[in-house]
Backbone bond lengths (Angstrom), bond angles and torsions (degrees), N, CA, C in turn:
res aa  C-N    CA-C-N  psi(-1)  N-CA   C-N-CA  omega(-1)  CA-C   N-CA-C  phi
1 X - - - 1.454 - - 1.518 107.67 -
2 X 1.121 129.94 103.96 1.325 149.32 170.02 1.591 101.59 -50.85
3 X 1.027 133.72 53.62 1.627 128.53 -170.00 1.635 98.11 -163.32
4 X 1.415 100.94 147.91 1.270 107.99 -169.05 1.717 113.45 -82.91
5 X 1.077 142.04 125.34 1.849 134.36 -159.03 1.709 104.71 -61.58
6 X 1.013 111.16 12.95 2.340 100.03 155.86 1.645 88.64 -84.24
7 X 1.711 118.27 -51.03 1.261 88.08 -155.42 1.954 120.95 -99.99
8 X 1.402 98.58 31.19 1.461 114.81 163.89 1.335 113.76 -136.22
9 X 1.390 128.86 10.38 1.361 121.89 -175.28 1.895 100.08 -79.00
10 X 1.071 121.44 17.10 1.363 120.94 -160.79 1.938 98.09 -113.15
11 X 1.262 107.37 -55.78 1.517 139.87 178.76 1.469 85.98 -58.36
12 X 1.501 145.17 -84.22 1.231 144.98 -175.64 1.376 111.55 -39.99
13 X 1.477 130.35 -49.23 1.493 121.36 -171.90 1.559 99.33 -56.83
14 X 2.022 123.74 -38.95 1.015 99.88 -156.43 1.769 98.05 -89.27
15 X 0.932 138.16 -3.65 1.273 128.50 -167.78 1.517 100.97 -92.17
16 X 1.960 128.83 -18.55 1.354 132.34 165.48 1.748 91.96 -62.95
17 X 1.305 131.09 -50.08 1.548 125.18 -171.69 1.172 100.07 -49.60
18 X 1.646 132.60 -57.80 1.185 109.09 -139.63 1.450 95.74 -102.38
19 X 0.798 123.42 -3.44 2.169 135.03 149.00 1.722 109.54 -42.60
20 X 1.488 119.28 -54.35 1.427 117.87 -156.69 1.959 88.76 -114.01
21 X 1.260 115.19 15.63 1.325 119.94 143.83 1.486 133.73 -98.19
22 X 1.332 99.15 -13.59 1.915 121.63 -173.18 1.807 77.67 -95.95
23 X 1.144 137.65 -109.13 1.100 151.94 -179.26 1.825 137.46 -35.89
24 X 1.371 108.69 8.72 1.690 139.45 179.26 1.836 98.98 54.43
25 X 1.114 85.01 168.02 1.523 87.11 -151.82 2.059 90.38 -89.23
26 X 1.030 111.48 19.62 1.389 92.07 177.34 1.966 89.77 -111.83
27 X 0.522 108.68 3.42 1.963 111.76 178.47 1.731 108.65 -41.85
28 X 1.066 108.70 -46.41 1.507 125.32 -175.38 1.645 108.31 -108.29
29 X 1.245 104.61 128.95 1.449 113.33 -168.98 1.961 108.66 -123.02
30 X 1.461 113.55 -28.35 1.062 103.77 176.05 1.402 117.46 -142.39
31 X 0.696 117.92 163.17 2.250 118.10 172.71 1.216 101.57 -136.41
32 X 1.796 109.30 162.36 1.520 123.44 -179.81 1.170 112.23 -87.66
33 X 1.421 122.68 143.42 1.394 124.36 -176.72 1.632 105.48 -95.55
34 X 1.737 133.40 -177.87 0.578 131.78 -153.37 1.486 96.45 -80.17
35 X 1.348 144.56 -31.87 1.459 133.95 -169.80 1.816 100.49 -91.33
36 X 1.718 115.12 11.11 1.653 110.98 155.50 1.460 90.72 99.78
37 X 1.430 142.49 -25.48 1.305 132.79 159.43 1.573 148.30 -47.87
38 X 1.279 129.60 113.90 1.193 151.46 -116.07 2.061 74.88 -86.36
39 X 1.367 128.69 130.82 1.553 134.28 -176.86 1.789 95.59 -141.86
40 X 1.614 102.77 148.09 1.269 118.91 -168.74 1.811 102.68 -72.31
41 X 1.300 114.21 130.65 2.143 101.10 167.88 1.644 93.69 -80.02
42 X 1.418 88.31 135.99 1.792 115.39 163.74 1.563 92.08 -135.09
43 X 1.338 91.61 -166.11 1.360 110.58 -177.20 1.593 117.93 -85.01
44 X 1.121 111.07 -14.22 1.564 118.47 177.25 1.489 112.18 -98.58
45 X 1.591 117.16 -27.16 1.794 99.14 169.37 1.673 98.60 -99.27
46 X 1.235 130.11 5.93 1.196 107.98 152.94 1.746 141.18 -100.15
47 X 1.349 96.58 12.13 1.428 124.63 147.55 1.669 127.77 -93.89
48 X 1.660 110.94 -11.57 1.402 125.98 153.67 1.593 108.61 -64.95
49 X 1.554 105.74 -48.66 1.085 95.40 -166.46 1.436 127.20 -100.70
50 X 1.695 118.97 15.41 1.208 134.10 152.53 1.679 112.39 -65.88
51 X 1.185 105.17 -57.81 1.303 124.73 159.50 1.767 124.87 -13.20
52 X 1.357 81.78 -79.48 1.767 101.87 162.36 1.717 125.61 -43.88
53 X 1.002 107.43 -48.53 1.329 128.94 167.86 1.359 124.36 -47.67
54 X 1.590 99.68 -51.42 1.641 115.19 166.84 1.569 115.51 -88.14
55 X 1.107 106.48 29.18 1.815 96.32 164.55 1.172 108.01 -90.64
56 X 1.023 112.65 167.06 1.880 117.44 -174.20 1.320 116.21 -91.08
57 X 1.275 108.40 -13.93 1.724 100.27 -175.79 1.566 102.30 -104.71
58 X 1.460 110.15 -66.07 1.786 78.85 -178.44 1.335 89.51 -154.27
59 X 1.280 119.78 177.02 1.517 130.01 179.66 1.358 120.74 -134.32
60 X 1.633 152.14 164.97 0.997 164.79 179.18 1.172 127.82 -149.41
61 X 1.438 111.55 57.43 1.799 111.16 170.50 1.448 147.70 -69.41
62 X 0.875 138.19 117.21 1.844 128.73 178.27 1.317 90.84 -131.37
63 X 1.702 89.80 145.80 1.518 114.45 -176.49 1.521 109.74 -141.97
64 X 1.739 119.70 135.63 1.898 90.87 175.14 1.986 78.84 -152.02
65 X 1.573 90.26 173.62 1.110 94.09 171.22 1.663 121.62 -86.86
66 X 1.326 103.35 168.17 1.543 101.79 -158.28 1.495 112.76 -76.65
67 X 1.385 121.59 36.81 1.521 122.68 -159.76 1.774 97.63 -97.40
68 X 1.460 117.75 -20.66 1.338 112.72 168.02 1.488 105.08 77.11
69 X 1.204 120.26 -14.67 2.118 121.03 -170.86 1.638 96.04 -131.56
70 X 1.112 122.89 -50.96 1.926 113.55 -166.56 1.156 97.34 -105.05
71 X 1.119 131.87 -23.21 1.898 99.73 -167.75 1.198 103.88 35.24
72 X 1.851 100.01 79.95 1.903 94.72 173.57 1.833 86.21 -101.21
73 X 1.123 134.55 -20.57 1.631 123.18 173.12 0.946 99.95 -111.16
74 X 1.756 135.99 147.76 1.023 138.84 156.98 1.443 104.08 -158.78
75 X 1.400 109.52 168.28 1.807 111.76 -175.82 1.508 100.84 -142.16
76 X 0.932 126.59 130.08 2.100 118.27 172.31 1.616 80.95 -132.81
77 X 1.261 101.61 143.41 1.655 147.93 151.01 1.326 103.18 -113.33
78 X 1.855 91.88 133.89 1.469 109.28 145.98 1.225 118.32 -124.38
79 X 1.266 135.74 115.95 1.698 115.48 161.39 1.216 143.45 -88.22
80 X 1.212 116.04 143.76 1.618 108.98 -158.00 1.713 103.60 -75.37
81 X 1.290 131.11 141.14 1.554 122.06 157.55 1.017 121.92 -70.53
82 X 1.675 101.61 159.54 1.331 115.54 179.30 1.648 115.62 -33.83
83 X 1.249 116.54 139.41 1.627 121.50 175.63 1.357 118.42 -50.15
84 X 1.404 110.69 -23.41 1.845 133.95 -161.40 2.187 73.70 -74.28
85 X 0.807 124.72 -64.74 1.185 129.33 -120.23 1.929 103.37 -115.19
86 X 1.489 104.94 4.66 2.104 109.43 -170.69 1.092 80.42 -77.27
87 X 1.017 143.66 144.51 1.526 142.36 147.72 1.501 134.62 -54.57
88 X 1.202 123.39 136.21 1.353 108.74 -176.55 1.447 135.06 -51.79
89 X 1.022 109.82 -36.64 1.740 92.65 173.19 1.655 116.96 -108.65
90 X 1.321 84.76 56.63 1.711 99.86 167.27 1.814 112.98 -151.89
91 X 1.394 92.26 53.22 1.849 120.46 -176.14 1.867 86.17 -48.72
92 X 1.108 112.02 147.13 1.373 138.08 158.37 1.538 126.31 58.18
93 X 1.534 93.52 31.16 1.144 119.61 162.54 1.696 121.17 -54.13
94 X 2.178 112.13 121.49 1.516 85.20 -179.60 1.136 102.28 -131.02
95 X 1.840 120.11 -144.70 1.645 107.44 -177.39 1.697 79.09 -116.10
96 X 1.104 106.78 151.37 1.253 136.40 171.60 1.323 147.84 -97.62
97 X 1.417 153.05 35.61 1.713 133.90 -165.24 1.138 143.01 -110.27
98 X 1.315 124.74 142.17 1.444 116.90 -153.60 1.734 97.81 -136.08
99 X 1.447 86.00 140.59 1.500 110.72 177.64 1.451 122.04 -104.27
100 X 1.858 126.47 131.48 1.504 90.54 -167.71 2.020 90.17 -130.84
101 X 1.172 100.86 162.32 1.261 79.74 177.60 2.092 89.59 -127.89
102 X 1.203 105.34 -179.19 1.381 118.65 178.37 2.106 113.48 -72.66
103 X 1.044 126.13 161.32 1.606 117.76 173.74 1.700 98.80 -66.46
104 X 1.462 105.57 -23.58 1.704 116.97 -161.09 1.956 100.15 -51.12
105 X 1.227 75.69 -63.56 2.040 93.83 161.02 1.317 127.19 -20.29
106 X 1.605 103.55 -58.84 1.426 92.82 -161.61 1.948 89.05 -100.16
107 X 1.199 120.78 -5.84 1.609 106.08 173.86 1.326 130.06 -80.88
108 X 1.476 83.01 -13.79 2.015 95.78 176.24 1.610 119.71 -99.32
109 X 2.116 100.52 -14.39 1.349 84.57 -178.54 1.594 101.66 -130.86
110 X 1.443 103.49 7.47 1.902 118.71 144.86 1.915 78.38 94.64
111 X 1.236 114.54 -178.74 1.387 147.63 -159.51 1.436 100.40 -77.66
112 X 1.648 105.32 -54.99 1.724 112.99 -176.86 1.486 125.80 -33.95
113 X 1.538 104.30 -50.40 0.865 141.47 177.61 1.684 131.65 -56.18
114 X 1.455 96.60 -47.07 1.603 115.58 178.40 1.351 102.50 -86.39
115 X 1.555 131.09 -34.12 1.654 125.22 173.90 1.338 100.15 -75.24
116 X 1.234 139.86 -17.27 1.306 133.82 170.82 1.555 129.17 -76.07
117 X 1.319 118.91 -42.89 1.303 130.17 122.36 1.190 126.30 -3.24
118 X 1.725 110.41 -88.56 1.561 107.83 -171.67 1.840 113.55 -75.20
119 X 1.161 120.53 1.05 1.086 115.41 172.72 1.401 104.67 -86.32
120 X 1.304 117.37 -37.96 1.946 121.26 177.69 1.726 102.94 -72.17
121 X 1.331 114.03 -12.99 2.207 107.77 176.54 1.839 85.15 -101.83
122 X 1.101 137.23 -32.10 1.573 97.54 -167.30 2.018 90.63 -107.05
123 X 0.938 142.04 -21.57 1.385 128.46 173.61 1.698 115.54 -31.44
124 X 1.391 109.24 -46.60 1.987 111.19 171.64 1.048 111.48 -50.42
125 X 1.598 137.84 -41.04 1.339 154.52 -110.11 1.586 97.15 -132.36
126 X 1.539 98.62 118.49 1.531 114.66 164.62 1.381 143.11 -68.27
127 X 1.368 107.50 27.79 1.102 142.46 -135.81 2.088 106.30 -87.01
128 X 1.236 99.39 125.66 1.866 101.73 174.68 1.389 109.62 -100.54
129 X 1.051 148.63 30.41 1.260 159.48 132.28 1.598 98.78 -178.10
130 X 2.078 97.51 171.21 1.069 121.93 -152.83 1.642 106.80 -165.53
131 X 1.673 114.60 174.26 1.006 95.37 167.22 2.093 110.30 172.46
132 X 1.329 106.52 143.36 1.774 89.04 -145.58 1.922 84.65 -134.00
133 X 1.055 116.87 115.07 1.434 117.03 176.96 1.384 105.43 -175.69
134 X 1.472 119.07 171.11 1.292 121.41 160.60 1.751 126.52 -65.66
135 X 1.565 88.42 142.06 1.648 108.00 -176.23 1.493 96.65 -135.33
136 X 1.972 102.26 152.50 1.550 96.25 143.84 1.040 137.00 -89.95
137 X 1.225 116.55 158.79 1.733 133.80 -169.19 1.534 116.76 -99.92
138 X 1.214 91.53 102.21 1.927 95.62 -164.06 1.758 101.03 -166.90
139 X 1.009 107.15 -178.97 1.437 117.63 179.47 1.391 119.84 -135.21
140 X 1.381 103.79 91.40 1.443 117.55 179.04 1.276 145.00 -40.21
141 X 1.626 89.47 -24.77 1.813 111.59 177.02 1.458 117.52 -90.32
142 X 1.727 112.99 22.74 1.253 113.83 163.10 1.410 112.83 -127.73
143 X 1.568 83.84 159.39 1.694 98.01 -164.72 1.641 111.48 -64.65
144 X 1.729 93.79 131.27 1.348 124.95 -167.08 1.487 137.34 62.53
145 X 1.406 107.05 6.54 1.402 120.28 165.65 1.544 120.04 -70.85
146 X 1.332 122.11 -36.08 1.549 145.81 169.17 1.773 96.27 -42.01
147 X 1.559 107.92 -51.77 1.566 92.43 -167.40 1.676 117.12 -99.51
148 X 1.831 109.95 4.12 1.212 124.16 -176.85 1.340 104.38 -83.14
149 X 1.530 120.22 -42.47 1.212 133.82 -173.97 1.458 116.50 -62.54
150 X 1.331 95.76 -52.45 1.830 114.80 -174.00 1.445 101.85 -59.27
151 X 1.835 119.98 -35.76 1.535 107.59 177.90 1.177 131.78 -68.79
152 X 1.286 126.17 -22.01 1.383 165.22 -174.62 1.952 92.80 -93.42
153 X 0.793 134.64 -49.74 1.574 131.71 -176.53 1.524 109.42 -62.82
154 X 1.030 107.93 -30.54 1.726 120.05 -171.24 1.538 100.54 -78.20
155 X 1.452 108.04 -54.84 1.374 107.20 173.29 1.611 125.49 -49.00
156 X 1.481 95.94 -42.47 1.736 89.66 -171.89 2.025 87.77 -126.20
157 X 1.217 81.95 98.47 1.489 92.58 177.86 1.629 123.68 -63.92
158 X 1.373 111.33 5.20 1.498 119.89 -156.58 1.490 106.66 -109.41
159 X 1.726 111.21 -13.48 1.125 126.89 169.79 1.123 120.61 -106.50
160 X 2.189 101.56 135.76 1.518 113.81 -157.11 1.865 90.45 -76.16
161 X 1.336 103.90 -171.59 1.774 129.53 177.68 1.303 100.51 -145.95
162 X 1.310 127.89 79.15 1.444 126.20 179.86 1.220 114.57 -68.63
163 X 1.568 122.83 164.78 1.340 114.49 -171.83 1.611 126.71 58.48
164 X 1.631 123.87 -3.02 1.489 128.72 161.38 0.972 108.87 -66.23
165 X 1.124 158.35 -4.46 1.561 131.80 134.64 1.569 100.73 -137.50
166 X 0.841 100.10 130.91 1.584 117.45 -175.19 1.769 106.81 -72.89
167 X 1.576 109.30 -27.10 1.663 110.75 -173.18 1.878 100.08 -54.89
168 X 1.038 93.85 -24.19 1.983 98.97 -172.77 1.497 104.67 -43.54
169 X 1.726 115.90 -18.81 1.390 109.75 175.96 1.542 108.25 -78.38
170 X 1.406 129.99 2.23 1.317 126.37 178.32 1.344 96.35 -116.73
171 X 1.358 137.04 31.66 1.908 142.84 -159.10 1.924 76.27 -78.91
172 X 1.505 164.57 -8.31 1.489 121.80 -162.14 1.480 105.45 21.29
173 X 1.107 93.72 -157.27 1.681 117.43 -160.13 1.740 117.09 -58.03
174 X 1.575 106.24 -15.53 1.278 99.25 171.66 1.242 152.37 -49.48
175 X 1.253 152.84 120.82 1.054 141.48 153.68 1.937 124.45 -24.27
176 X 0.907 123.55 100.06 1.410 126.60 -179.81 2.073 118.02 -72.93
177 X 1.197 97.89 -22.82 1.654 104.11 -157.35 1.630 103.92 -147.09
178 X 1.291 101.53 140.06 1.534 95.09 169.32 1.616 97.38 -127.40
179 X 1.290 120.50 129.69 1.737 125.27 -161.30 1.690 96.67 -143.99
180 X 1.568 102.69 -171.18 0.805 144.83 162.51 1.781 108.63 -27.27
181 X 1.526 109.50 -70.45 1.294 119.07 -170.76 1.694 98.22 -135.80
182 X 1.282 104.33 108.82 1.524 115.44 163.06 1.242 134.80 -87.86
183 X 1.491 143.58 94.75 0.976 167.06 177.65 1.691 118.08 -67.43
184 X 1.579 121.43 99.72 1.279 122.74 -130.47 1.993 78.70 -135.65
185 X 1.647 106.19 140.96 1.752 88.97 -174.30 1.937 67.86 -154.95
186 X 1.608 116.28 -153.21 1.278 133.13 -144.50 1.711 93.94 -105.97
187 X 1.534 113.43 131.95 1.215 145.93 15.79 1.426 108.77 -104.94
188 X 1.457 131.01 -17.09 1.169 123.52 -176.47 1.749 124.43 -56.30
189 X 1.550 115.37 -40.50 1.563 120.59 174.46 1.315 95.02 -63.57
190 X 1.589 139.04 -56.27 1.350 113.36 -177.33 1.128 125.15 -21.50
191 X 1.915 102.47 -81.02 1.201 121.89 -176.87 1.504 109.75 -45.55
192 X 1.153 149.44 -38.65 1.521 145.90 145.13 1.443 110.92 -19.34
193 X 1.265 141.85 -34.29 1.661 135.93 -142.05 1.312 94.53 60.39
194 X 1.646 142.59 60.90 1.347 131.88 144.73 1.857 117.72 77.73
195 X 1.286 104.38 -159.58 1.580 97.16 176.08 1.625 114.60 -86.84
196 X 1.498 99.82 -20.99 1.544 100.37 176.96 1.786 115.91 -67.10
197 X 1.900 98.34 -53.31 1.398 83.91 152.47 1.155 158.95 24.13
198 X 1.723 88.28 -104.22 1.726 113.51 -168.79 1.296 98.22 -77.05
199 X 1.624 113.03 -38.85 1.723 102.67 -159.95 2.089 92.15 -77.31
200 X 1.011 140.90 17.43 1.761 126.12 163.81 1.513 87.71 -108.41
201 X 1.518 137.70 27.16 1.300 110.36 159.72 2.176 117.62 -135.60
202 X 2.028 80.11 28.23 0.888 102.69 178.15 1.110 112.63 -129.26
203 X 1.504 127.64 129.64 1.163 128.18 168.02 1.836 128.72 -142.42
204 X 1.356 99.03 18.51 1.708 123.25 178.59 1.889 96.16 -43.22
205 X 1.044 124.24 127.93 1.994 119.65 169.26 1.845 95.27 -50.30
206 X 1.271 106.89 138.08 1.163 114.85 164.64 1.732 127.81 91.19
207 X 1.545 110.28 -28.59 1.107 119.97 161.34 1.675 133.14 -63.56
208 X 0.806 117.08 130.96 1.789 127.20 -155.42 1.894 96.04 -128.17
209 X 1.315 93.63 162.09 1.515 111.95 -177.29 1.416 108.38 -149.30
210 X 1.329 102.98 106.61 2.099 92.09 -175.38 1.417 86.62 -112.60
211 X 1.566 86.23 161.16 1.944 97.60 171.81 1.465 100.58 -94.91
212 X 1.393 112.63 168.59 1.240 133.74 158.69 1.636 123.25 -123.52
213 X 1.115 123.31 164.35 1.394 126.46 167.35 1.273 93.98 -47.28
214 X 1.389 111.86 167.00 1.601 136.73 141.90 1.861 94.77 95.52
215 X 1.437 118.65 -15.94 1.211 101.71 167.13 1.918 89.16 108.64
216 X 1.488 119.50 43.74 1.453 107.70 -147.39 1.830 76.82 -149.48
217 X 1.304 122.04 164.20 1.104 121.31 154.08 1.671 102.10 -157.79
218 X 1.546 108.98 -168.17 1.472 110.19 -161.67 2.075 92.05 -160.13
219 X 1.381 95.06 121.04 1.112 111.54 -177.19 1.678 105.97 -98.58
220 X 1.257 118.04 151.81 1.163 141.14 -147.76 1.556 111.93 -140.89
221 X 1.612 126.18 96.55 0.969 111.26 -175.44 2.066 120.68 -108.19
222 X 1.113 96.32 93.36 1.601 103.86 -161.06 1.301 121.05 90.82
223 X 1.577 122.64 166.18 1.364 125.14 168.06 1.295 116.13 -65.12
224 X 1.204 136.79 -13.15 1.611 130.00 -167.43 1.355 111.50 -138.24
225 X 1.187 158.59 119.40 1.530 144.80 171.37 1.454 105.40 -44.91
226 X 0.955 102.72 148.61 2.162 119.84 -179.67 1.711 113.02 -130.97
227 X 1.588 94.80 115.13 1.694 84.34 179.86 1.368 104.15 -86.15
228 X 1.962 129.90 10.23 1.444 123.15 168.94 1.806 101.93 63.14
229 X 0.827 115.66 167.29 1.330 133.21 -161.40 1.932 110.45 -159.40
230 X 1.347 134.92 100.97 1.079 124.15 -169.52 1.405 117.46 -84.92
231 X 1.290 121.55 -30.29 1.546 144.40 156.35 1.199 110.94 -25.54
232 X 1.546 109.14 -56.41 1.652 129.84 -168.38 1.422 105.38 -70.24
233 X 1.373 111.57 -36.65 1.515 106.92 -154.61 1.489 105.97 112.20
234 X 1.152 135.95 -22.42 1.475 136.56 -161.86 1.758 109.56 -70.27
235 X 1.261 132.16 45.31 1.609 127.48 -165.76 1.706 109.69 -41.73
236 X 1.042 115.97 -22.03 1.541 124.19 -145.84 1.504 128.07 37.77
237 X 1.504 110.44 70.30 1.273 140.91 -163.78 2.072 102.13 -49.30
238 X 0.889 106.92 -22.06 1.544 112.37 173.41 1.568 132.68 -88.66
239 X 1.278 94.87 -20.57 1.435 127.12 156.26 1.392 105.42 -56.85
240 X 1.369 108.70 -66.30 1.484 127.93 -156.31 1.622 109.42 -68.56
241 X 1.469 82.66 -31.07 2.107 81.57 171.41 1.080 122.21 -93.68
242 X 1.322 125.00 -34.26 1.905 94.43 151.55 1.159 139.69 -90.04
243 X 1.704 112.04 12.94 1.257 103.35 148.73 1.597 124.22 -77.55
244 X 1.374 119.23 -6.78 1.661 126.58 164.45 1.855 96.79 -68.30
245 X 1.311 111.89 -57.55 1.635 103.96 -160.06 1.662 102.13 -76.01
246 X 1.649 118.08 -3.56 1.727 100.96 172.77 1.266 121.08 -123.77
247 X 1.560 93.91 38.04 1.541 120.32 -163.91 1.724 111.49 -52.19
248 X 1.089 99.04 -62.10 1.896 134.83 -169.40 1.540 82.89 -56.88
249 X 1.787 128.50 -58.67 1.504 119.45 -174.02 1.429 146.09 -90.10
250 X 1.700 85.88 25.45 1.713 118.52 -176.86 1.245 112.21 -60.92
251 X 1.107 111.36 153.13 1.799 106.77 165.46 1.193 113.10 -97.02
252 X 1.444 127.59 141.28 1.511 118.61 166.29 1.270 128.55 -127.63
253 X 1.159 134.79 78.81 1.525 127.41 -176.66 1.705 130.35 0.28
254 X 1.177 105.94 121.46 1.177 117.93 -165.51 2.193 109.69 -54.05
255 X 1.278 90.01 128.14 1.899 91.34 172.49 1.577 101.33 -74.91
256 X 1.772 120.06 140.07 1.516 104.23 1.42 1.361 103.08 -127.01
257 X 1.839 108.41 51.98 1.262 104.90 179.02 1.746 113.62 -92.26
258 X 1.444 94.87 -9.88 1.922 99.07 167.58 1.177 125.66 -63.13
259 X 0.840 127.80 110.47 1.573 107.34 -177.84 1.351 113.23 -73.71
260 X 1.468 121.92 165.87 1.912 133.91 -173.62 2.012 105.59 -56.86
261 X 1.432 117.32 -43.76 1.134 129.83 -179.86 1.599 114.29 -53.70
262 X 1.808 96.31 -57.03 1.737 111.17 165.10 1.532 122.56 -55.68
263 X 1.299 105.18 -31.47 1.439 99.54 -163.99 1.687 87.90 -89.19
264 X 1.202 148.00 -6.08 1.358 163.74 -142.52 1.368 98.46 -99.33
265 X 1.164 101.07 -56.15 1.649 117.35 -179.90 1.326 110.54 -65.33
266 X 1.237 109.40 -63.27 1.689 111.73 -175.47 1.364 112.21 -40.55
267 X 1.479 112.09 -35.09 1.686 98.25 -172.49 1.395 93.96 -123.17
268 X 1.484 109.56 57.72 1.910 119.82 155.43 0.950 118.04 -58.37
269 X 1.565 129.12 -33.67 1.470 140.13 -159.33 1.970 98.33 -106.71
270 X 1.244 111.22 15.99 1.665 107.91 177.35 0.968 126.73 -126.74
271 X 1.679 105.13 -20.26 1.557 113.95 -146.46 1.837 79.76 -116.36
């Protein structure tokens, strides 16, 4: 979201509601406090952390469930600061949040269900891209997971690596991910010709293009997310075509802090 967190910290509280209404409100058991330490949710830090949310300058949320090993629920906010105050050489800096749920989720309450979902968490949200599919669940910022993950990423090209480059918090208007469910908002659908557009330069079986309010739509690639399999043969050829048509609005990690492996990945769906 290209917007500074006063003027989405409002849109986020309600899309955290309708998160810990999809998922019961005991899903999440703890959040990080300000020195990054893992603290129990009661009723008093989760009125801290409504709180937090509504300050005007910026916010920093993480939330997971209290299982301490999977983080099968979790939520992180970032908010962007005031414009007075991003610093200059960190152009296109935005606010950020992501919701994750477990595979457990979508096998018990099927596909229908989970695109229905993420269309009810980003509909509040002022959002210029987006994006709702399977990822792995791990933590990248420890030693040797970065290159365990990435081997395994190549294979199933359909699965995100969150947190592989962290610059994605300076993504502007880019598109970061091409998944499962693509979430498409202002300037990039313009530049498309809109939802009518994109959907005559799509024609993969199974891929869909709905509109949304605000001039935004959200592409849909098949009934089920696919992490593809390259071994198999499985490319996920639908994947691969709109990552050709959102080529120009990709994100790419800045040289030469990407590394050759990272930048490898990013254009899995081109090369």
């Amino acid at each position: 979201m290209r917007r500074p967190h006063a003027e989405v910290a409002s849109a986020v509280m309600r899309s955290l509601d309708a998160y810990l209404q999809a998922v019961g409100p005991n899903a999440l058991g703890v959040y990080a406090d300000q020195e990054g330490y893992w603290q129990n949710l009661d009723d008093t830090s989760w009125a801290r952390i409504r709180n937090e949310l509504l300050d005007p300058d910026w916010a920093h949320v993480s939330l997971a469930d209290a299982s301490g090993r999977e983080n099968r629920y979790q939520v992180d906010y970032r908010g962007r600061p005031p414009s007075d105050v991003v610093f200059p050489d960190a152009p296109g800096v935005v606010s950020v949040v992501s919701f994750w749920l477990p595979t457990e989720f979508l096998e018990e309450h099927g596909p229908g269900r989970v695109r229905e979902l993420a269309l009810e968490l980003a509909t509040p949200l002022p959002f210029c891209s987006g994006h709702a599919g399977l990822a792995f669940n791990c933590d990248i910022s420890m030693l040797g997971v970065k290159q365990e993950v990435l081997k395994h990423g190549f294979r199933y090209p359909g699965m995100d690596i969150p947190g592989l480059d962290m610059a994605t918090l300076r993504i502007g208007t880019k598109i970061r991910e091409i998944s499962w469910q693509t979430f498409l908002g202002q300037p990039v659908l313009g530049e498309l010709g809109g939802a009518t557009g994109l959907r005559s330069r799509l024609s993969s079986p199974g891929t869909t293009v709905q509109e949304m309010e605000g001039e935004r739509a959200v592409i849909t690639l098949g009934r089920w997310p696919e992490a593809g399999d390259m071994e198999q043969g499985n490319t996920l050829p639908a994947y691969r075509e709109l990552a050709r048509v959102l080529e120009p609005w990709l994100y790419r990690g800045p040289a030469p802090r990407t590394s050759e492996e990272t930048r490898r990945w990013e254009r899995r769906f081109l090369d």
